[in-house]
C-alpha positions in Angstrom: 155.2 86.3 26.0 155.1 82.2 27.0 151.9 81.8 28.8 154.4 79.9 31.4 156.3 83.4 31.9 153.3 84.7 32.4 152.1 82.4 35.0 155.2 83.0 37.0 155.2 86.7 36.5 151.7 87.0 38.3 152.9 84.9 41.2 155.8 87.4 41.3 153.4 90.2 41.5 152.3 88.6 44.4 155.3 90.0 46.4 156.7 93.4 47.7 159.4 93.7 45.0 160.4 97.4 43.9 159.0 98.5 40.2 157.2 96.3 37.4 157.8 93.0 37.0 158.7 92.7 33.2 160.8 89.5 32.7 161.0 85.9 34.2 163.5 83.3 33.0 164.6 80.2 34.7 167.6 80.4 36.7 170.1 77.5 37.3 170.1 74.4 37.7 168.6 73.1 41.0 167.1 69.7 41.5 164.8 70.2 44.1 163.6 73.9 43.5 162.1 75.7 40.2 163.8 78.9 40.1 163.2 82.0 38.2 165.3 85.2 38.2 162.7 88.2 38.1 163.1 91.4 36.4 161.5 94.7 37.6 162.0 98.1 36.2 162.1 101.1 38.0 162.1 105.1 37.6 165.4 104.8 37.6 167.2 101.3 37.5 166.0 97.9 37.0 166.1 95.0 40.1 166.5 91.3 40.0 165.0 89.0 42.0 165.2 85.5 42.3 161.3 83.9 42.3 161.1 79.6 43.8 158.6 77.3 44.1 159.5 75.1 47.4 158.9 71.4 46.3 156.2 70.6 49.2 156.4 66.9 48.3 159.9 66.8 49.9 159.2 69.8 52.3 156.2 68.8 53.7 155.7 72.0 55.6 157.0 74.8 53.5 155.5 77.6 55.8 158.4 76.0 58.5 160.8 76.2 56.9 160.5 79.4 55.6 160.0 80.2 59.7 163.7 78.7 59.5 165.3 80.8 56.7 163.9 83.7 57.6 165.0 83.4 61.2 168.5 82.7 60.5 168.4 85.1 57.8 167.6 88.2 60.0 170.0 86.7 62.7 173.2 86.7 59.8 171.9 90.4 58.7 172.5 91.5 62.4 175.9 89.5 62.9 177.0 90.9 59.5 176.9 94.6 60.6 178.2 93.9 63.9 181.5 92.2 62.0 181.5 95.8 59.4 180.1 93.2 56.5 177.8 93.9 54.2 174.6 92.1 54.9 173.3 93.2 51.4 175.6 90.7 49.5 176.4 88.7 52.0 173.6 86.2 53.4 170.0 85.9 51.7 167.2 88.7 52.3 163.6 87.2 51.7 161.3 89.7 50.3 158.0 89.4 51.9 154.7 88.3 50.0 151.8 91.7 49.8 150.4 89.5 52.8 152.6 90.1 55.1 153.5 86.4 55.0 157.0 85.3 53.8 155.5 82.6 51.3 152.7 82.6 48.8 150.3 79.2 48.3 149.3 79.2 44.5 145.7 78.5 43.5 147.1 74.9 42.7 148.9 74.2 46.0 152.1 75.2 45.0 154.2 77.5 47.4 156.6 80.2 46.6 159.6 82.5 48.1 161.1 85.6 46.9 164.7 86.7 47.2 166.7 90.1 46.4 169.2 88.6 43.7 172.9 89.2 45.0 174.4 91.1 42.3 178.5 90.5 41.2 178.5 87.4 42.3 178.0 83.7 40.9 177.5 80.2 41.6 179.8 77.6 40.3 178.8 73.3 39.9 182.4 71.9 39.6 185.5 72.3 41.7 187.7 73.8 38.9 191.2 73.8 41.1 191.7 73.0 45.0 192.0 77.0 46.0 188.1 76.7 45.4 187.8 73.8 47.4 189.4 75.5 49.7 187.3 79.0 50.0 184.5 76.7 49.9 185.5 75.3 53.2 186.7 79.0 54.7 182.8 79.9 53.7 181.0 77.1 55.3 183.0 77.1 58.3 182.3 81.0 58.3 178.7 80.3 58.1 178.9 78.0 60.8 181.0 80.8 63.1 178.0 83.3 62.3 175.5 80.8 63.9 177.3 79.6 66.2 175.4 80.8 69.4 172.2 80.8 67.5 170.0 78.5 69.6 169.3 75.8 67.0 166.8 74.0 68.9 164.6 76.4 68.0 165.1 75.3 64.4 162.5 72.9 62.7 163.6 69.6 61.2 162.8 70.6 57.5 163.8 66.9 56.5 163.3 65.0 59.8 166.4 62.8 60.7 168.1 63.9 57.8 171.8 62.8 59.3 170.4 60.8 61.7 173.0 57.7 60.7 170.8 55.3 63.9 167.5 56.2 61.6 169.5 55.8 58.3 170.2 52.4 59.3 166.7 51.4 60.8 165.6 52.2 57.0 168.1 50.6 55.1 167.4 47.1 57.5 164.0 47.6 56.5 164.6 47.9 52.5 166.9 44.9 53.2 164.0 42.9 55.0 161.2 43.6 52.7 163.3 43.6 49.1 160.6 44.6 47.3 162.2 43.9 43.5 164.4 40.6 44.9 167.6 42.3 44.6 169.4 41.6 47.8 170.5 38.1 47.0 173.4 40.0 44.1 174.4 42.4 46.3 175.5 40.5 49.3 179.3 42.1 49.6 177.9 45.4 49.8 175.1 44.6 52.3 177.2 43.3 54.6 179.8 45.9 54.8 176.9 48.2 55.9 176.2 45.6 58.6 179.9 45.2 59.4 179.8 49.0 60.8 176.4 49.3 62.5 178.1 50.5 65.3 179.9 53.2 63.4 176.7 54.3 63.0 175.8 54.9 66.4 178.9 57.3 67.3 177.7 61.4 66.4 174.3 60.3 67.5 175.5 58.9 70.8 178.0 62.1 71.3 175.1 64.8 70.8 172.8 62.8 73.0 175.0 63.2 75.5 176.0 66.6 75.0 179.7 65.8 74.2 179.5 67.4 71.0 177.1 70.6 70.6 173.7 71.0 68.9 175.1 73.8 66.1 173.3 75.0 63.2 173.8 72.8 60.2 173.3 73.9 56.4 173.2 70.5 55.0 173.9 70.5 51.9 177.2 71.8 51.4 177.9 71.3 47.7 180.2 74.6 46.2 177.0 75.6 43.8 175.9 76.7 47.4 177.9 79.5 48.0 178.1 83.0 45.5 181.6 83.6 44.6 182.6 87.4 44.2 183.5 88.1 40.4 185.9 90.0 41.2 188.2 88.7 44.5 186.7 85.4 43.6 186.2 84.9 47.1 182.9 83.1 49.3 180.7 85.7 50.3 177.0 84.2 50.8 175.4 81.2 51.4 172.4 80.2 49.4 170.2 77.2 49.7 169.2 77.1 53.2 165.9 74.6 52.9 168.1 72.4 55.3 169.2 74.6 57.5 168.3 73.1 60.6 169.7 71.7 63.6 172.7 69.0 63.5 175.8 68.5 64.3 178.8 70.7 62.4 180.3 67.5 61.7 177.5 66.8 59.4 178.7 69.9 57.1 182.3 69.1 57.2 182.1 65.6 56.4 179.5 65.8 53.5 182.0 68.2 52.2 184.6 65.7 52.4 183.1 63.1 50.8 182.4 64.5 47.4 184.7 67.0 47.3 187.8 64.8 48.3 186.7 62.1 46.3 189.3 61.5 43.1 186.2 60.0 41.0 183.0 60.3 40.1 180.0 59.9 42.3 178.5 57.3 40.4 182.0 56.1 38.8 182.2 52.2 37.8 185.8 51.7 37.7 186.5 51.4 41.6 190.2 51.7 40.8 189.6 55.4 40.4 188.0 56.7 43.7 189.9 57.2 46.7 189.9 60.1 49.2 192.6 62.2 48.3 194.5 63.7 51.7 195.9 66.6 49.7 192.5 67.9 49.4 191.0 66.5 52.7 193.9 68.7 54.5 193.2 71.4 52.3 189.3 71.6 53.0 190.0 70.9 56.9 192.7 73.8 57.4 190.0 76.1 55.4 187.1 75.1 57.6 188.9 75.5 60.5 189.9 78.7 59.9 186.7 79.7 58.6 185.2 78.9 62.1 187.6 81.1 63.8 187.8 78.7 66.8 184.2 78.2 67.4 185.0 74.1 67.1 185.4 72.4 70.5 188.7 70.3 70.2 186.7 66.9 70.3 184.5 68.1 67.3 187.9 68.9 65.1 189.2 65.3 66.2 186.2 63.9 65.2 186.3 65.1 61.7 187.8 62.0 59.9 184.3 60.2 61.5 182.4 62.9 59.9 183.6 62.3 56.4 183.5 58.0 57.4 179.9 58.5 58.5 178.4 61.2 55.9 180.0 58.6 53.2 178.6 55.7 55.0 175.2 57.2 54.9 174.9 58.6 51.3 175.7 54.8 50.6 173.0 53.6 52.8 170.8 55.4 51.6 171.9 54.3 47.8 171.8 51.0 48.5 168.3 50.9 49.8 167.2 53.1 46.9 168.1 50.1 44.8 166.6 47.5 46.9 163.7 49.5 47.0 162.8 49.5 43.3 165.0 53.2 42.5 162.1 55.4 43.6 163.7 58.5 45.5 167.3 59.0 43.4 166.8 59.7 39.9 168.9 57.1 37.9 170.0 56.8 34.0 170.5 53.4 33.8 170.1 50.1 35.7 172.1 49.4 38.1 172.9 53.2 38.8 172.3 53.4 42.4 174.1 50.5 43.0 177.6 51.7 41.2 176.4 54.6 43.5 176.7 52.6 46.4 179.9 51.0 45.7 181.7 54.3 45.0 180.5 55.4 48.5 181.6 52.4 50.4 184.8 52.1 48.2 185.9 55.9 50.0 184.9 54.4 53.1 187.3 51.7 53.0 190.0 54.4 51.5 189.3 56.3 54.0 189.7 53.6 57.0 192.6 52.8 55.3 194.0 55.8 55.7 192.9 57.0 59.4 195.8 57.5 61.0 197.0 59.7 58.4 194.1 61.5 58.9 193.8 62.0 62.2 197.4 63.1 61.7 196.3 66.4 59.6 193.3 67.3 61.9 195.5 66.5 65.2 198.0 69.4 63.8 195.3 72.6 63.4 194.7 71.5 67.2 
């Protein structure tokens, strides 16, 4: 046995799993995360679980936001058996450590989680044809119907001012005024057309400020490899990841969704010709999100869902764009240059996007 598996199968002993712990083997392919799928054995079965270590250098308080997942957890469990679900396959249970606590801090600083592994079920990285697009928008916007009179401000911020665009901004003028590595001069197009919508930025700020739109409970990373797809019915039935669950705007959700998953290219694609926001799939993921939130939207937040997708774009190519102005140091690039292509490709679907408004405000205006 690796020494490493052995390493990770005494911190797995350190929580209240059912059996022996006799296998540990890493488990997809998160960024953030290292994950390990657990094996125990049993009198008379074996059980999986699924064994993390929370990366506390972009969680700086790992013991809230396990407060957070554990919270919402227990509230899904609860809204699950009132609907006739089953809240064993269908939202996360954390299994508690032999403390009593829900984490475990490692002799070397490092903290850890333990889940109950969701058996039939799997994760997918690619949208393979639109109908997943789709049930990945009826799951989110289920998840958000769920939580939907959860009182988020009792959330933490895992990630303070994660979608804060006002914030994002501040930062990126600040990368912009220091240029650390002298880059700004060559990338004067792209600079500006951050500047040219500063007031963009301002909007779903302004709006939950001022209580026009409602303080939901936001997942925030709403990529499909978040949700477990049934083997079998191939539908959505849990929602995994929820480091970022916190509290935000449902906008936040929609419109991230939107702007990878509606995208024709590649996030980091060079040939500009080839991304665009494609409104076959941008009416496709709207109708399913909708639906999925079974009319817990107010109808400004469903008119406002063309800004979400602007304004999530806008950001992730903020926040691109002062990566590279700032020397590369947060996103993990593979050549030079590759947050900037980044960048472009992000403001690129902002333009298509602006381009295209009316049409759609159009689609959102008819699931009214």
């Amino acid at each position: 046995m690796a020494r490493e598996e052995r390493e990770v199968l005494q911190i797995a002993e350190q929580f209240e799993m059912e059996g022996v712990a006799k296998g540990a083997a890493p488990h997809g392919n998160g960024h953030i995360n290292d994950t390990y799928l657990i094996t125990c054995e049993t009198d008379a079965e074996s059980k999986k679980y699924i064994l993390q270590r929370v990366n506390h250098e972009i969680f700086k308080k790992p013991w809230e936001l396990m407060e957070n997942v554990v919270k919402v957890t227990e509230f899904l469990q609860n809204k699950i058996k009132e609907n006739g679900g089953d809240p064993e396959r269908e939202t996360l249970h954390v299994v508690p450590a032999k403390d009593g606590t829900f984490y475990y801090k490692a002799e070397g600083g490092s903290y850890w989680r333990m889940y109950r592994f969701i058996d039939g079920a799997t994760s997918y990285d690619v949208v393979k044809e639109p109908k997943d697009f789709y049930e990945s928008a009826l799951a989110f916007g289920h998840f958000q119907k769920l939580l939907a009179d959860y009182p988020a401000k009792e959330l933490f911020e895992t990630i303070p001012n994660f979608h804060n665009t006002v914030d994002r901004l501040a930062n990126f003028k600040k990368a912009l005024e220091e240029d650390a590595m002298h880059r700004a001069a060559e990338v004067q197009e792209e600079i500006q057309f951050v500047l040219d919508r500063e007031k963009d930025c301002h909007i779903l700020c302004d709006m939950l400020s001022a209580g026009e739109i409602p303080l939901r409970v936001t997942h925030n990373d709403t990529k499909l490899n978040n949700i477990m797809i049934d083997n079998e019915t191939r539908k959505g039935i849990c929602i995994i990841d929820l480091d970022t669950v916190m509290p935000g705007s449902a906008l936040y959700d929609y419109g991230d969704s939107i702007r990878f998953g509606a995208n024709t290219g590649e996030e980091d694609e060079k040939d500009l010709s080839k991304i665009s926001c494609d409104l076959e799939l941008f009416d496709l993921y709207t109708k399913g999100y909708i639906e999925g939130c079974e009319g817990s939207l107010t109808p400004l937040e469903i008119r406002m869902m063309p800004m979400g997708a602007k304004l999530m774009t806008l950001e992730c190519g903020m926040r691109f764009l002062a990566d590279y102005l700032e020397g590369d140091h947060y996103f993990k690039i593979h050549r030079p240059e590759h947050n900037l292509d980044r960048a472009r490709t992000q403001f690129c679907m902002v333009k298509d996007m602006e381009d295209k408004w009316e049409k759609m405000q159009k689609i959102v205006e008819k699931y009214l």
